[in-house]
NUBAFI-204489 format. One record per atom (N, C-alpha, C): residue number from 1; atom name; x, y, z. Coordinates in Angstrom, 1 decimal, padded with zeros to 4 digits. Example, Ala and Ser with C-alpha at 12.3 -4.5 7.8 and 13.67 -1.06 7.14 Angstrom:
# NUBAFI-204489
+-----+----+--------+--------+--------+
!   k !  a !     px !     py !     pz !
+-----+----+--------+--------+--------+
!   1 !  N !  013.2 ! -005.7 !  007.8 !
!   1 ! CA !  012.3 ! -004.5 !  007.8 !
!   1 !  C !  013.2 ! -003.3 !  007.8 !
!   2 !  N !  012.8 ! -002.2 !  007.1 !
!   2 ! CA !  013.7 ! -001.1 !  007.1 !
!   2 !  C !  012.9 !  000.0 !  007.9 !
+-----+----+--------+--------+--------+
This chain:
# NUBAFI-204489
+-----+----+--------+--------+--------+
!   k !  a !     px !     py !     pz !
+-----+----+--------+--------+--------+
!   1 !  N ! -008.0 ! -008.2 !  020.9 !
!   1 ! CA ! -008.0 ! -007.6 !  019.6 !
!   1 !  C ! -008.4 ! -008.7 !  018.6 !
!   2 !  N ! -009.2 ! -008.4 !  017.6 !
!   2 ! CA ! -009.9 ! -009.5 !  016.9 !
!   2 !  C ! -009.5 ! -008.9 !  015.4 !
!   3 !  N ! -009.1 ! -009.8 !  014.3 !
!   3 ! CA ! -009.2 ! -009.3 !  012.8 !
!   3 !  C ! -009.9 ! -009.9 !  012.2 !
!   4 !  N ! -010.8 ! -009.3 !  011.7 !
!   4 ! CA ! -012.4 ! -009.8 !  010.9 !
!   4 !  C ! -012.1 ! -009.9 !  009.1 !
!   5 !  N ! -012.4 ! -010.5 !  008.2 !
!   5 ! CA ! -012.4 ! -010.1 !  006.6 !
!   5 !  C ! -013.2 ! -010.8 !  006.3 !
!   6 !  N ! -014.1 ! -009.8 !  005.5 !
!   6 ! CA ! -015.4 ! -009.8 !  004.7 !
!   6 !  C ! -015.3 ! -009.5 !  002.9 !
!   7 !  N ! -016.2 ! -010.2 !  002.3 !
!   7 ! CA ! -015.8 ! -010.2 !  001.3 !
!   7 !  C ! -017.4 ! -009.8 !  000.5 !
!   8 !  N ! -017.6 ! -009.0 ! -000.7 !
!   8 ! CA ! -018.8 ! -009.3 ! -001.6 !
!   8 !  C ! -018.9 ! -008.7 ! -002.8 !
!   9 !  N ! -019.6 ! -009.2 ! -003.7 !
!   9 ! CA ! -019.6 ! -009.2 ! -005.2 !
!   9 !  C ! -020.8 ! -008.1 ! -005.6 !
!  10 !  N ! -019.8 ! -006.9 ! -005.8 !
!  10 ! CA ! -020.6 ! -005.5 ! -005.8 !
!  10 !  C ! -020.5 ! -005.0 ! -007.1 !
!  11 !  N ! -021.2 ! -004.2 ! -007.7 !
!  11 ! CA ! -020.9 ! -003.4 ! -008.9 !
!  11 !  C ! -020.3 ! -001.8 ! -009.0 !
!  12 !  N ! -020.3 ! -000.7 ! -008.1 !
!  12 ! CA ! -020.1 !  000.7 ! -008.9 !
!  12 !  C ! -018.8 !  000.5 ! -008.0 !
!  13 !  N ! -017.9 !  000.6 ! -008.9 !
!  13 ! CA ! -016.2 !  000.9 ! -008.3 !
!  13 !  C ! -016.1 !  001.9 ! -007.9 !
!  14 !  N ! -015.4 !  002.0 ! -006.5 !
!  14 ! CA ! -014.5 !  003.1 ! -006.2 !
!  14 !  C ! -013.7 !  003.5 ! -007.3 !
!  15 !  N ! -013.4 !  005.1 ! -007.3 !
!  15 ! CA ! -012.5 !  005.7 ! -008.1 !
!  15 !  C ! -011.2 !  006.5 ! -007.6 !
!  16 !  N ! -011.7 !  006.8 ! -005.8 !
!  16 ! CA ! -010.5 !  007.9 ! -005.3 !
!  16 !  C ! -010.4 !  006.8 ! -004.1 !
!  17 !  N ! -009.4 !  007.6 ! -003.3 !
!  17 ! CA ! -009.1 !  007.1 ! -002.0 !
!  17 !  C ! -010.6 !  007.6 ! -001.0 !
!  18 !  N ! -010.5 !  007.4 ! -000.1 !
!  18 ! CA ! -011.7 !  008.1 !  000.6 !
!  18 !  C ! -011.2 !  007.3 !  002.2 !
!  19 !  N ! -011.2 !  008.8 !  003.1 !
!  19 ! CA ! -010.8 !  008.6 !  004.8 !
!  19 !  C ! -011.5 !  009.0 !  005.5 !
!  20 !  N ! -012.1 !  008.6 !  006.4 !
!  20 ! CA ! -013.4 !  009.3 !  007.6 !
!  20 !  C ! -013.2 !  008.6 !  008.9 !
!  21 !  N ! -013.3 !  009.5 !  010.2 !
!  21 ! CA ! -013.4 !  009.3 !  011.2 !
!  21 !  C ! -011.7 !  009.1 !  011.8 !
!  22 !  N ! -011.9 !  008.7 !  012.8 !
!  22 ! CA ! -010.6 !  008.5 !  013.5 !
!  22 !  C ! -010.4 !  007.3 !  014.9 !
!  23 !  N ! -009.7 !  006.9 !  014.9 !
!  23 ! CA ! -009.4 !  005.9 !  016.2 !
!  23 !  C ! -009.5 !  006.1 !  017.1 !
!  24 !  N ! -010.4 !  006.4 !  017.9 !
!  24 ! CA ! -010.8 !  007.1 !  019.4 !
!  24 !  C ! -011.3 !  006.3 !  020.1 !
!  25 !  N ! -011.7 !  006.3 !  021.7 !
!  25 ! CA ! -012.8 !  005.5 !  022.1 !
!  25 !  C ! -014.1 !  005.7 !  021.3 !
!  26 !  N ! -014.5 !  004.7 !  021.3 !
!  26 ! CA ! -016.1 !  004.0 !  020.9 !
!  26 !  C ! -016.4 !  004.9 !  019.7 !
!  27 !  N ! -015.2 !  005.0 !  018.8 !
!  27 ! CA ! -014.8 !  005.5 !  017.0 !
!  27 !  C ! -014.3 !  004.2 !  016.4 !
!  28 !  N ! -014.7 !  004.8 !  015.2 !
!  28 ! CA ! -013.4 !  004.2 !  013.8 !
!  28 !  C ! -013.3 !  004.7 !  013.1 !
!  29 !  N ! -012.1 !  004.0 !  012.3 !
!  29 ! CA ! -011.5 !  005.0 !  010.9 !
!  29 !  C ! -011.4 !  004.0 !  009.7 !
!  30 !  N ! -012.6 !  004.4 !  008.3 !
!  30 ! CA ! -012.1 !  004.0 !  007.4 !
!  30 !  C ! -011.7 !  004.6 !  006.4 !
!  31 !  N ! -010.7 !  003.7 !  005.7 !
!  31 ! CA ! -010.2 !  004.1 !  004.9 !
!  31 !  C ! -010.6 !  003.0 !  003.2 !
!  32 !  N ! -010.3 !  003.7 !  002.5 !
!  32 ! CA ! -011.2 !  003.0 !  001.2 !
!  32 !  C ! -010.6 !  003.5 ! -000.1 !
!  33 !  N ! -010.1 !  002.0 ! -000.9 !
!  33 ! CA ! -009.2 !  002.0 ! -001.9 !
!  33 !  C ! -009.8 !  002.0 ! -003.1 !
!  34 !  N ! -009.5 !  002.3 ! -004.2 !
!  34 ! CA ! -010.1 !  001.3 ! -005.7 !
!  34 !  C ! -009.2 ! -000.1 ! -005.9 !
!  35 !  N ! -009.9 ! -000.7 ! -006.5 !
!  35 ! CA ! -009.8 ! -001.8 ! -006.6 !
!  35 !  C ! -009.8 ! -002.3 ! -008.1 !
!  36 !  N ! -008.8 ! -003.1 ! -008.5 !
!  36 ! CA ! -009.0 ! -003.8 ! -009.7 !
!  36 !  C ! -009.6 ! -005.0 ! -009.8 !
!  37 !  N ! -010.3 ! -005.8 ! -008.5 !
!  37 ! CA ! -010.7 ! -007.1 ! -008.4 !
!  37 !  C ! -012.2 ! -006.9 ! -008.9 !
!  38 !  N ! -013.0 ! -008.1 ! -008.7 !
!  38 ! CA ! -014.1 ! -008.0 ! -008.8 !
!  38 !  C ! -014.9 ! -008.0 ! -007.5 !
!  39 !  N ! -014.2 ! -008.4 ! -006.4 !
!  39 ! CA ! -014.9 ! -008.4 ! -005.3 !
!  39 !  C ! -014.4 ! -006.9 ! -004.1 !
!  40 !  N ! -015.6 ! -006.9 ! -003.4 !
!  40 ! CA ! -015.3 ! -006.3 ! -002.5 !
!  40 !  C ! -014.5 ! -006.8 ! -000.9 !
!  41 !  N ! -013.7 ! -005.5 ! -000.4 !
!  41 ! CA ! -013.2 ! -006.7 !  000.7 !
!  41 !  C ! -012.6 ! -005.9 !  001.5 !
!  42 !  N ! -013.0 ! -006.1 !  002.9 !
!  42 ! CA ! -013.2 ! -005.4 !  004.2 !
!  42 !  C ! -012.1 ! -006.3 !  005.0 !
!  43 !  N ! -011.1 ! -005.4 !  005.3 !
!  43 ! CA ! -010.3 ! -006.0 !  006.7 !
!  43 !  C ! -010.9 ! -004.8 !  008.2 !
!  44 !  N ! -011.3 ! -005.6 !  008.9 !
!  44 ! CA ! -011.8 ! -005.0 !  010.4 !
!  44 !  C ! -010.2 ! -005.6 !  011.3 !
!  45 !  N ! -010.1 ! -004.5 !  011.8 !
!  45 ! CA ! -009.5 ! -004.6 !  013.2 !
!  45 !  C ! -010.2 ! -003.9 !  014.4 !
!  46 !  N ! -010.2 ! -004.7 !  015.3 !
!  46 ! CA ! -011.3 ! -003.8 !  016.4 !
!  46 !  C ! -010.8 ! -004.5 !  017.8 !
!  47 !  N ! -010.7 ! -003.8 !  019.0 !
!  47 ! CA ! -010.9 ! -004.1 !  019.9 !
!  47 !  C ! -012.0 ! -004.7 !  020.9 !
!  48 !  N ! -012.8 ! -004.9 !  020.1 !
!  48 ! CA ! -013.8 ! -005.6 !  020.9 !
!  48 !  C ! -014.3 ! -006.9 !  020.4 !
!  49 !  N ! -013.4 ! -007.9 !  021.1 !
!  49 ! CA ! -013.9 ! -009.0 !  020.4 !
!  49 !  C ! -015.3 ! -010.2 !  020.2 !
!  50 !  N ! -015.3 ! -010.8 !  019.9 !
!  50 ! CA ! -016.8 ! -012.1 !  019.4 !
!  50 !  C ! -017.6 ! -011.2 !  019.2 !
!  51 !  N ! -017.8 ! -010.1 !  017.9 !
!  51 ! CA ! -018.9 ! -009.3 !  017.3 !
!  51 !  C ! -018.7 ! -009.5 !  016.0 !
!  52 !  N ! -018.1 ! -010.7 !  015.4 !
!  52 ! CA ! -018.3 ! -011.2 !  014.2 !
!  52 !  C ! -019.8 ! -011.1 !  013.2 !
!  53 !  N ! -021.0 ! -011.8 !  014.4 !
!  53 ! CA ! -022.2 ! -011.5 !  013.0 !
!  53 !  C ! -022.5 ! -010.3 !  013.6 !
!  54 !  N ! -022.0 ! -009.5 !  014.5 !
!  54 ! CA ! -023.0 ! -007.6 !  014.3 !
!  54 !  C ! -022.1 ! -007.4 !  013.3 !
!  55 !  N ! -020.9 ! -007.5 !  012.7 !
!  55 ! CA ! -020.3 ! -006.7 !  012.1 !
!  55 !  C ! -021.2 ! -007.1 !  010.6 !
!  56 !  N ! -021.3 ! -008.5 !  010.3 !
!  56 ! CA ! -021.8 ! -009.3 !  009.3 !
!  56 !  C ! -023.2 ! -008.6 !  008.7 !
!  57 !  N ! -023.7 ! -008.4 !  009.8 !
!  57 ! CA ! -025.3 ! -007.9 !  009.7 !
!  57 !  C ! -025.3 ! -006.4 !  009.2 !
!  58 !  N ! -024.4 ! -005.9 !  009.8 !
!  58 ! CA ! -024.4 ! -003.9 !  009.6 !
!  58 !  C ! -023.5 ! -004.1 !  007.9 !
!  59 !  N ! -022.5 ! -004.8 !  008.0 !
!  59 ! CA ! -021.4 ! -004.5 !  006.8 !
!  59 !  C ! -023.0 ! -005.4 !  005.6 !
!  60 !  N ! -023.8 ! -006.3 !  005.4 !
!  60 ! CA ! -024.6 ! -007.0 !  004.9 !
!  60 !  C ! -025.7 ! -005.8 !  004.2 !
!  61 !  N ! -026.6 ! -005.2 !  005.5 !
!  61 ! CA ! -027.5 ! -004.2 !  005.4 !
!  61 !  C ! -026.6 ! -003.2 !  004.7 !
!  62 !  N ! -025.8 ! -003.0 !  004.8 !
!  62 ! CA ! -024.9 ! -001.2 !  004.0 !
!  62 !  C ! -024.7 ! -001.4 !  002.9 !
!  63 !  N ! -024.3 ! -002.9 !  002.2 !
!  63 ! CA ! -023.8 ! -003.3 !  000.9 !
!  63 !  C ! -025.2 ! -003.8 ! -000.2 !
!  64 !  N ! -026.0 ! -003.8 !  000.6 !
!  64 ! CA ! -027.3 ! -004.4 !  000.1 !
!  64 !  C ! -027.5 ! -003.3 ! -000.2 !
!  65 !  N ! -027.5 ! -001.9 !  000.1 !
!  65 ! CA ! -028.0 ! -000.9 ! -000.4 !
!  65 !  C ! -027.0 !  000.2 ! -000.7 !
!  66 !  N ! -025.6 !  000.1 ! -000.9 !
!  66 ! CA ! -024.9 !  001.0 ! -001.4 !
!  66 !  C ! -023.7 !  000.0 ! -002.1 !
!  67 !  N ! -023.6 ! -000.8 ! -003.4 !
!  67 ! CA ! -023.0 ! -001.8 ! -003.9 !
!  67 !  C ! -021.8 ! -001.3 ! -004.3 !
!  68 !  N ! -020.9 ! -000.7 ! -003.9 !
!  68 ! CA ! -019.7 ! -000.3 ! -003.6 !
!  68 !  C ! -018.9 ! -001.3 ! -003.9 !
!  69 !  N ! -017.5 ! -001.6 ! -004.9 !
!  69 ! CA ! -016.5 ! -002.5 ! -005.3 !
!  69 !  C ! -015.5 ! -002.0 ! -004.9 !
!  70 !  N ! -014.5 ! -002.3 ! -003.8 !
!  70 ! CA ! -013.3 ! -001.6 ! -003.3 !
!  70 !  C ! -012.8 ! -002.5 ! -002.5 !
!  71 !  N ! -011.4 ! -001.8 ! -001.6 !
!  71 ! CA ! -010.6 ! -002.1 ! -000.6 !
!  71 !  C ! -011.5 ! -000.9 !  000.7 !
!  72 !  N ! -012.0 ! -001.5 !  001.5 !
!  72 ! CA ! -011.9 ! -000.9 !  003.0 !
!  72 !  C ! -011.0 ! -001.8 !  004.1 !
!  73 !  N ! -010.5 ! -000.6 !  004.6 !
!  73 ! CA ! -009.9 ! -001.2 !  005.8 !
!  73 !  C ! -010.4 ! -000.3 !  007.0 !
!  74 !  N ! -010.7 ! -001.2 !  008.2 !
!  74 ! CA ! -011.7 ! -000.5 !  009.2 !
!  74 !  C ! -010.7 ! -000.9 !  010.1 !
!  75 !  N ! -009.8 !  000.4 !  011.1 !
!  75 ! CA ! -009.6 !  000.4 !  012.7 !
!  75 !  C ! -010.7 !  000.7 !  013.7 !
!  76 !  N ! -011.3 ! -000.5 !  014.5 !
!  76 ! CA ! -012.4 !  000.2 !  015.6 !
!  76 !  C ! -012.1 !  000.0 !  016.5 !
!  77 !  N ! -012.5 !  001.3 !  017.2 !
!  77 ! CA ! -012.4 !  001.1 !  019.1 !
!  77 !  C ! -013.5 !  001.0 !  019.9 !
!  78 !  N ! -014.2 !  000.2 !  019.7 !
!  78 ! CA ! -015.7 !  000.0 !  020.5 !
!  78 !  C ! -016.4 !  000.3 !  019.7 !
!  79 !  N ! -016.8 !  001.4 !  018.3 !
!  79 ! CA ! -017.9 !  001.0 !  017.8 !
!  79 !  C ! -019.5 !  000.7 !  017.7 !
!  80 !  N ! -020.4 !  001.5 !  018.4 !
!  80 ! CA ! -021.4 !  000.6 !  018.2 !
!  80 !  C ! -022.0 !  000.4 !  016.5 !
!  81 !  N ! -022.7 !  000.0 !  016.9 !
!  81 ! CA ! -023.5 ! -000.8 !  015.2 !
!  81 !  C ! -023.9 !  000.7 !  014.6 !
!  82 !  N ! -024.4 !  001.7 !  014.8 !
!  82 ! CA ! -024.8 !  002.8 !  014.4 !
!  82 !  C ! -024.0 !  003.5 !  014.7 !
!  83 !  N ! -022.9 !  003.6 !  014.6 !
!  83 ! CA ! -021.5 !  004.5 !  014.7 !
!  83 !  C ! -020.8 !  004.0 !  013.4 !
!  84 !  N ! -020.4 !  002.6 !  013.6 !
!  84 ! CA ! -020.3 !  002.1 !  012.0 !
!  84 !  C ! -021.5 !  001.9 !  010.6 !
!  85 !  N ! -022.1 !  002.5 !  011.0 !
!  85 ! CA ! -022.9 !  002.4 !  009.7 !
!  85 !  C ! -022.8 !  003.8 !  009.1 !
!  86 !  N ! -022.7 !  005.1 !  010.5 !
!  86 ! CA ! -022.8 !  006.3 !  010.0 !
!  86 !  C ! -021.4 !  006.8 !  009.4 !
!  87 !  N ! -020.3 !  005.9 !  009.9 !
!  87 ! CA ! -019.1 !  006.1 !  009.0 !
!  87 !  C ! -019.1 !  005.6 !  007.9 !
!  88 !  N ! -019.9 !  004.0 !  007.4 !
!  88 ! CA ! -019.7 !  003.7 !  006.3 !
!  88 !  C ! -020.3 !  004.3 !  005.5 !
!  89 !  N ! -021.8 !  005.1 !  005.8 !
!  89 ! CA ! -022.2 !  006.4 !  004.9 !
!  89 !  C ! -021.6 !  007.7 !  004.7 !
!  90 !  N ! -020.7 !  007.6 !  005.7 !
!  90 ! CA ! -020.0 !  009.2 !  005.3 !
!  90 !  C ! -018.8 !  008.6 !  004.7 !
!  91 !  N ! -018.2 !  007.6 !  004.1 !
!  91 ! CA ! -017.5 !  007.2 !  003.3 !
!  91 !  C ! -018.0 !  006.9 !  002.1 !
!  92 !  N ! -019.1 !  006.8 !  002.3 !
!  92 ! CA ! -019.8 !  006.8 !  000.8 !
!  92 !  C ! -020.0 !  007.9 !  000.4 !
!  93 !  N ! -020.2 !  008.8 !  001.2 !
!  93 ! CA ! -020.8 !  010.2 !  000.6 !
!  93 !  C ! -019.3 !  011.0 !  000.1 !
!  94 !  N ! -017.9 !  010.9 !  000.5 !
!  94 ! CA ! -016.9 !  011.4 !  000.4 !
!  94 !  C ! -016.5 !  010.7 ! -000.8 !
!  95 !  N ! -016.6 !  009.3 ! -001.1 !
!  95 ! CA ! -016.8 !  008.7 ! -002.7 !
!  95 !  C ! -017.2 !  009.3 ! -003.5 !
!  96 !  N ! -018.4 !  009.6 ! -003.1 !
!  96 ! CA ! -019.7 !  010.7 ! -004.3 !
!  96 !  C ! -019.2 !  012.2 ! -004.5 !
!  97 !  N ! -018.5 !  012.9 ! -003.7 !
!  97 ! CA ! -018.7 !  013.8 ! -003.7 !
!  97 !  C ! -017.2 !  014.4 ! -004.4 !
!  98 !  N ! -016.2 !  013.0 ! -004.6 !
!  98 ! CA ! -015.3 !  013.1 ! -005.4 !
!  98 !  C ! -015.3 !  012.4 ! -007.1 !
!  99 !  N ! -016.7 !  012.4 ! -007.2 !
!  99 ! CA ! -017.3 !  012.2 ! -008.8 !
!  99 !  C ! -017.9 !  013.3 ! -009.3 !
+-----+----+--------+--------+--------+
């Protein structure tokens, strides 16, 4: 079991809570706070360890194009790279769809 935290300097704040997916095999679940800071910041817990830069590179590409300011906290259970990206868009879209 590995704990990862990522951090980055985004602009459109979260306003609600926002929860998607669930802790299953080769799932995750995030969950996603507002924030009064200025930075963004991701705690990963995952089972599958030394995937530090795939996480870097997927969480990199998502924030490069959806500049999101919050708390996420990510449970994963295997995960591939396009399992997490399609959660972190359906947590964006549960964001949007509570504005």
């Amino acid at each position: 079991m590995e704990k990862l935290h990522f951090e980055y300097k985004n602009s459109t704040p979260v306003k609600e809570f926002a929860h998607v997916g669930v802790v299953t095999s080769g799932d995750l679940e995030i969950l996603v706070y507002p924030t009064d800071g200025e930075k963004t910041t991701l705690d990963i817990v995952t089972g599958s360890d030394g995937f530090k830069k795939i996480w870097q590179n997927v969480l990199d590409r998502f924030f490069a194009r959806y500049p999101l300011n919050g708390k996420f906290i990510i449970h994963d259970f295997g995960a591939t790279p396009g399992v997490v990206n399609l959660r972190l868009t359906q947590a964006m879209e549960a964001l949007k769809d509570e504005r």
